[in-house]
C-alpha positions in Angstrom: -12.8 23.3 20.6 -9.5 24.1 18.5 -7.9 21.9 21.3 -10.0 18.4 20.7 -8.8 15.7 19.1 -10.0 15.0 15.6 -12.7 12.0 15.7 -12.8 8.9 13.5 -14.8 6.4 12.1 -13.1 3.6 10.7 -14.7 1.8 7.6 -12.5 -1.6 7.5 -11.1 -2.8 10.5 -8.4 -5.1 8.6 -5.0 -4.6 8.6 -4.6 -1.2 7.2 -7.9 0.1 8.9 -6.1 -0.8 12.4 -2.7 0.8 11.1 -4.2 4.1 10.7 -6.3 4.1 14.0 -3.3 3.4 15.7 -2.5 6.7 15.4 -5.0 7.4 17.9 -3.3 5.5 20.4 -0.2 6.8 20.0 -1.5 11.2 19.7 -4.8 10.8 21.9 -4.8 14.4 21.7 -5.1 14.9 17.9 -7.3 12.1 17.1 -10.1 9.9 18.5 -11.8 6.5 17.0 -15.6 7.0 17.8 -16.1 3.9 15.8 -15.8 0.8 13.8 -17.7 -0.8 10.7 -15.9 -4.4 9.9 -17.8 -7.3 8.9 -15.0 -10.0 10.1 -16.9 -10.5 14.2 -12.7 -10.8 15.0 -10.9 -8.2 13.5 -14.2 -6.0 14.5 -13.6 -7.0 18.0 -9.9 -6.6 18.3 -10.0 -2.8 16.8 -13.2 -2.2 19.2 -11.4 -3.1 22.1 -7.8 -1.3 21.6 -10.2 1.8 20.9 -12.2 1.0 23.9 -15.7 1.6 21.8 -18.7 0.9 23.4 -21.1 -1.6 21.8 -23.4 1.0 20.2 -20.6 1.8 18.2 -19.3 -1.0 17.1 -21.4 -1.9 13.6 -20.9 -5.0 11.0 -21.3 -2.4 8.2 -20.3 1.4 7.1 -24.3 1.6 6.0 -25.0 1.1 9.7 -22.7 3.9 11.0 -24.3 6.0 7.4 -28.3 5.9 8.8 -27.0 7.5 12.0 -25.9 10.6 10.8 -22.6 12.1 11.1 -21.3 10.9 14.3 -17.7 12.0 13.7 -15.5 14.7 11.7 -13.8 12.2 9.6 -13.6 8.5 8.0 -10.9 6.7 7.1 -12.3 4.4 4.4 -10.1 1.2 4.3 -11.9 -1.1 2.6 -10.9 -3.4 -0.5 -11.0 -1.9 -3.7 -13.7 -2.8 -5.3 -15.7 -1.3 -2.2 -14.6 2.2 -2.1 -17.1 4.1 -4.1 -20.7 4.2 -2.7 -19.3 5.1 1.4 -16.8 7.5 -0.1 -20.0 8.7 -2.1 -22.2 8.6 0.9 -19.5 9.9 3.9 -18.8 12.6 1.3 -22.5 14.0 1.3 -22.9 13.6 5.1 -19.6 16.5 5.2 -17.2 14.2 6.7 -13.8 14.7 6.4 -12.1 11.7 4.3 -9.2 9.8 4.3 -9.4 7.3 1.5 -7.0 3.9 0.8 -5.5 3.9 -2.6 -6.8 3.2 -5.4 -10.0 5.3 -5.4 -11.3 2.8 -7.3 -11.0 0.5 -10.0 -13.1 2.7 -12.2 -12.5 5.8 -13.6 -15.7 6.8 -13.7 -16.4 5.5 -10.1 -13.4 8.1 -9.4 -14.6 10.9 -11.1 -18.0 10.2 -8.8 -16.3 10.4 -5.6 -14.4 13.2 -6.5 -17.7 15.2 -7.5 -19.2 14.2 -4.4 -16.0 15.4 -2.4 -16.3 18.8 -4.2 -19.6 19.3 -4.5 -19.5 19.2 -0.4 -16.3 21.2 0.2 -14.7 18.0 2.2 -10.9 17.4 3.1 -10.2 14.7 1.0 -7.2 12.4 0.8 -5.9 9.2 -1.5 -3.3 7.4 0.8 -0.5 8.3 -2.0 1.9 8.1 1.1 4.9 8.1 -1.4 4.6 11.7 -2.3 4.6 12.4 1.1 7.8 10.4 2.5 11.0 12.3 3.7 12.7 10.7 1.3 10.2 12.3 -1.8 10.7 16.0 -0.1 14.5 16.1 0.1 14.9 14.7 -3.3 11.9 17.7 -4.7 14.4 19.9 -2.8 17.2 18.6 -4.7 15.8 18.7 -7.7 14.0 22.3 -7.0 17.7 23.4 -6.7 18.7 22.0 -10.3 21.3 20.0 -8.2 21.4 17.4 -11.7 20.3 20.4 -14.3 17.3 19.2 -16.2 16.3 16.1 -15.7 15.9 14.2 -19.1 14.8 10.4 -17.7 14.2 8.1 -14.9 14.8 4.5 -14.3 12.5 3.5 -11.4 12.1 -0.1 -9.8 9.6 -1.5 -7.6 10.7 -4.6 -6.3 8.1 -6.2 -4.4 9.9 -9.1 -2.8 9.5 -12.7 -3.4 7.5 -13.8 -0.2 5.7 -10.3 -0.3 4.0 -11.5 -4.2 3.0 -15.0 -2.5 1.3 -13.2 0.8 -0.5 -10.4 -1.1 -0.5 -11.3 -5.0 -0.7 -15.1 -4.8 -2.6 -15.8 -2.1 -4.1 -12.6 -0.9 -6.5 -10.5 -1.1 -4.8 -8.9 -4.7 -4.4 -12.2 -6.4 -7.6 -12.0 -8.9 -8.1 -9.1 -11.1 -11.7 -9.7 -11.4 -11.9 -9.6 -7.4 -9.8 -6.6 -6.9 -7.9 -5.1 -9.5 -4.8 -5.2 -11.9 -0.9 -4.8 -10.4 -0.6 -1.7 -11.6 -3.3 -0.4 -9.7 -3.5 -2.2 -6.7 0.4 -2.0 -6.2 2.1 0.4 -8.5 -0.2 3.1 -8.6 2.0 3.9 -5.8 4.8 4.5 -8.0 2.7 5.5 -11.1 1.6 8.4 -9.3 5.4 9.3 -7.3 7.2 9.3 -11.4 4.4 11.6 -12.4 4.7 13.8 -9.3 8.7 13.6 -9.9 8.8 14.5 -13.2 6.4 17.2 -12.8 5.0 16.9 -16.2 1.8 15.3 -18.3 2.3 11.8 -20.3 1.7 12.1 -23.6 2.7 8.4 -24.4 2.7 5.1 -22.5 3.7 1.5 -23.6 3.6 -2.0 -21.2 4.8 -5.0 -21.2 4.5 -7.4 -18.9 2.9 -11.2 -17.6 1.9 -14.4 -15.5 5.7 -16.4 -15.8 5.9 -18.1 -12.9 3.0 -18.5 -10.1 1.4 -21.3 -12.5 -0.1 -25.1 -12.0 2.5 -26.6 -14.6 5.7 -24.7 -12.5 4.7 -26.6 -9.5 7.7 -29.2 -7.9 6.6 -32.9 -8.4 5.8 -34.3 -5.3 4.3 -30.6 -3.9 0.7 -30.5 -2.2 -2.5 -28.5 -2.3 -1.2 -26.7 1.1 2.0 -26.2 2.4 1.5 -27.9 5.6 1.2 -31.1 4.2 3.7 -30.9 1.5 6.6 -33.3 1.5 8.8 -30.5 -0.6 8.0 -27.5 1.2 11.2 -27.3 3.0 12.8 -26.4 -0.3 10.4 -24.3 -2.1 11.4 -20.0 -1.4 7.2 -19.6 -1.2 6.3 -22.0 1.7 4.0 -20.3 3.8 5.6 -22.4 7.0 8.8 -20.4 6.4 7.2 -16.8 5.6 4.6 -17.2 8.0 6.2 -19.2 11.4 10.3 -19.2 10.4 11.5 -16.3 8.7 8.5 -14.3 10.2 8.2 -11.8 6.9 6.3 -8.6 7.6 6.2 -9.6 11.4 2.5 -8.9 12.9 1.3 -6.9 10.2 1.3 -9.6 8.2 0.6 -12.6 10.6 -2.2 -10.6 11.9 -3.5 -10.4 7.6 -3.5 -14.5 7.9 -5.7 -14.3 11.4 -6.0 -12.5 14.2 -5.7 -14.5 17.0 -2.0 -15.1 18.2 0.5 -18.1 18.7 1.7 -20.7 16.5 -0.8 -23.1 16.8 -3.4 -20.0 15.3 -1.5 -19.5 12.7 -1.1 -23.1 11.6 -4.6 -23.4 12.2 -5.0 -20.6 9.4 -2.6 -21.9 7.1 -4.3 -25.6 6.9 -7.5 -24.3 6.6 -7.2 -20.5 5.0 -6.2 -18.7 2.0 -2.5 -18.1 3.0 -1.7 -21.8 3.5 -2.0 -22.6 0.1 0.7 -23.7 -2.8 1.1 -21.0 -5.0 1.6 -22.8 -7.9 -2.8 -23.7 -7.1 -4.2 -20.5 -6.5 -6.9 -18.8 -8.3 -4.2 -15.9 -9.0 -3.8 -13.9 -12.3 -2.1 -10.8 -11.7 1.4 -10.6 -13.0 4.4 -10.9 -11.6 7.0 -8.6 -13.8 6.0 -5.8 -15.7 7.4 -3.1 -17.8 5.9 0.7 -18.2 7.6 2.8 -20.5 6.5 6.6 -20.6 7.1 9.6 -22.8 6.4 13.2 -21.5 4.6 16.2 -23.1 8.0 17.9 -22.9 10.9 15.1 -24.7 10.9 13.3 -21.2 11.2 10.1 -20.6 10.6 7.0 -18.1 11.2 4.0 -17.3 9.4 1.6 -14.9 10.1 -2.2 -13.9 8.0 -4.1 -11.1 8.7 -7.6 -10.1 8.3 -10.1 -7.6 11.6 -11.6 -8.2 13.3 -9.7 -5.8 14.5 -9.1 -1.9 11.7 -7.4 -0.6 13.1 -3.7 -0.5 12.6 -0.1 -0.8 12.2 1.2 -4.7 14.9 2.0 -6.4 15.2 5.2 -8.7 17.7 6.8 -10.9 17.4 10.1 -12.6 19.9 11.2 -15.3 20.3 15.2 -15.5 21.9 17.5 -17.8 24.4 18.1 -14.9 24.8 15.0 -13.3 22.3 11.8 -12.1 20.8 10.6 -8.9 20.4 7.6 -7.7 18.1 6.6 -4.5 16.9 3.8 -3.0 14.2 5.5 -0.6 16.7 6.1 2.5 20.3 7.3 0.3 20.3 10.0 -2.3 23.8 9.9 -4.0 24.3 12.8 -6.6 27.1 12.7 -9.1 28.2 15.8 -10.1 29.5 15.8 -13.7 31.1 19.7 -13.2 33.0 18.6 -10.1 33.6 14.4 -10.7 32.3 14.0 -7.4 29.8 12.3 -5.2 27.9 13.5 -2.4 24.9 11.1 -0.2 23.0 12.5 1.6 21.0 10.2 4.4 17.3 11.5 5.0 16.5 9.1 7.8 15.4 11.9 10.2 13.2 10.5 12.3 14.7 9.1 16.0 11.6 7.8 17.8 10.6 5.9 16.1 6.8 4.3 15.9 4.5 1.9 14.7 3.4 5.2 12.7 6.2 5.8 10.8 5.9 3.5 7.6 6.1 4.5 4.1 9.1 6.7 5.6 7.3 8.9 7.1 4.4 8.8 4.2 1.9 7.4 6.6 1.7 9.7 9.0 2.3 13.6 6.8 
């Protein structure tokens, strides 16, 4: 039995459910998907039939997959945020094994419920945190671990989320409204909330924020723009138009053409943008998360941090420095370049280890540790 794959039920079959289950595909002999609860008859489908589930396990609902019993070892809940709590609460009781999308929730008492009902069963339970878990994060622990920069005394850390990557998933998307899903901070940076935490190894005592709305607003629209970008007369030079992220420049490749619909080709995806949420002018959505803000954090021991997120970027990898008592790093999730002050010099060292790559490999290696 030591030998059999671990089985799955997937609880979301969007794009994040079907990024995890690919796993499946790829290690057959580590993990099976048993089945799929996805409410979306397309997406369902599509995840049903790369997993080749029969139709007795293929449900429209996780509370259909819940009256059954415990049908696998495991669930990887992927739904949206606001829908975390009761099958995390309910998987947890029937003793499967959970893998659980960030955030937990957006309620701290909602978290402090699931994590009761993870303990109170003795479950394996995980937050998709994949940042702590990145090669990139264990060389620079390493580093650090070997007092390669002496004490480290603050950190400058920079999320920049990429221009076209704020219209797909903050403007338009599914993380646009907080009242639908959540704040920034929590739906996007608690990625990097939790990494400068995990870095600097030590509780906050203090945190201030600043931050706001600027840009992705009615009166910022360009005179003469539309209600949808396929029929606007300016689109060609507007930086957001979803005709160049979605069919020219191709951002986020499949991942993110398979987010605006399923079903492949061009004429699909213009079909999506004329009549769906990712079609839209930015400057008319019903979006109100920010787009820039600042966290500033003091540390129970003198320690300080700094963090910036913005959508006014290139869409890149964070970028971090730390400033030691010896010397300062500075990283932008592939490089780590240490300047020695004892020595005047510089040494980088590359952690892109991996050399076959996959479709599993994202988040550096975070995804799949």
């Amino acid at each position: 039995m030591d030998n059999q794959p671990v089985t799955v039920a997937v609880i979301g079959g969007g794009a994040r459910g079907e990024l995890y289950a690919r796993y499946a595909l790829e290690h057959p002999d580590k993990m099976k998907v048993v089945a799929v609860a996805e409410p979306r008859a397309k997406y369902r489908a599509a995840l049903a039939h790369q997993h080749n589930l029969p139709a007795d396990r293929v449900f429209e609902s996780w509370e259909q997959i819940a009256v059954l019993g415990k049908i696998a070892d495991a669930v990887l809940i992927c739904t949206q945020d606001k829908m975390h709590t009761e099958p995390a609460i309910t998987f947890a009781q029937q003793k499967y094994h959970m893998l659980l999308e960030k955030p937990m929730s957006p309620s701290a008492e909602e978290c402090r419920k699931i994590v009761d009902a993870v303990d109170e069963n003795g479950i394996i339970f995980g937050v998709c945190h994949v940042m702590r878990y990145t090669r990139y994060t264990t060389r620079l622990k390493q580093l650090l671990a070997e007092n390669i920069i002496g004490d480290v005394v603050s950190m400058q850390h920079l999320e920049p989320v990429g221009w076209w990557h704020q219209a797909h998933s903050f403007v338009r998307g599914n993380w646009r409204n907080q009242e639908e899903s959540t704040f920034m901070l929590l739906a996007k940076a608690c990625h990097d909330l939790d990494w400068i935490r995990f870095i600097m190894g030590s509780p906050v005592s203090a945190v201030q924020s600043f931050g706001g709305l600027y840009h992705f607003k009615p009166e910022n629209q360009p005179e003469g723009a539309a209600e949808r970008c396929v029929d606007c007369q300016v689109e060609t030079g507007c930086p957001y138009s979803a005709k160049k992220i979605y069919l020219e420049s191709q951002h986020g490749g499949e991942y993110t053409r398979k987010i605006v619909t399923p079903e492949d080709g061009e004429q699909a995806l213009l079909s999506a943008l004329a009549e769906g949420p990712y079609g839209r002018c930015v400057y008319l959505c019903d979006n109100d998360v920010v787009d820039h803000q600042v966290v500033n954090f003091q540390f129970e021991d003198g320690r300080s941090a700094s963090f910036t997120m913005t959508a006014f970027t290139e869409y890149a990898d964070r970028k971090t420095r730390l400033f030691g008592t010896l010397g300062q790093i500075e990283g932008d999730g592939r490089y780590i370049k240490v300047f020695d002050f004892k020595t005047n010099r510089e040494t980088v060292y590359d952690v892109e280890a991996i050399q076959d790559e996959t479709t599993m490999t994202g988040h550096g290696g975070g995804t799949t540790t």
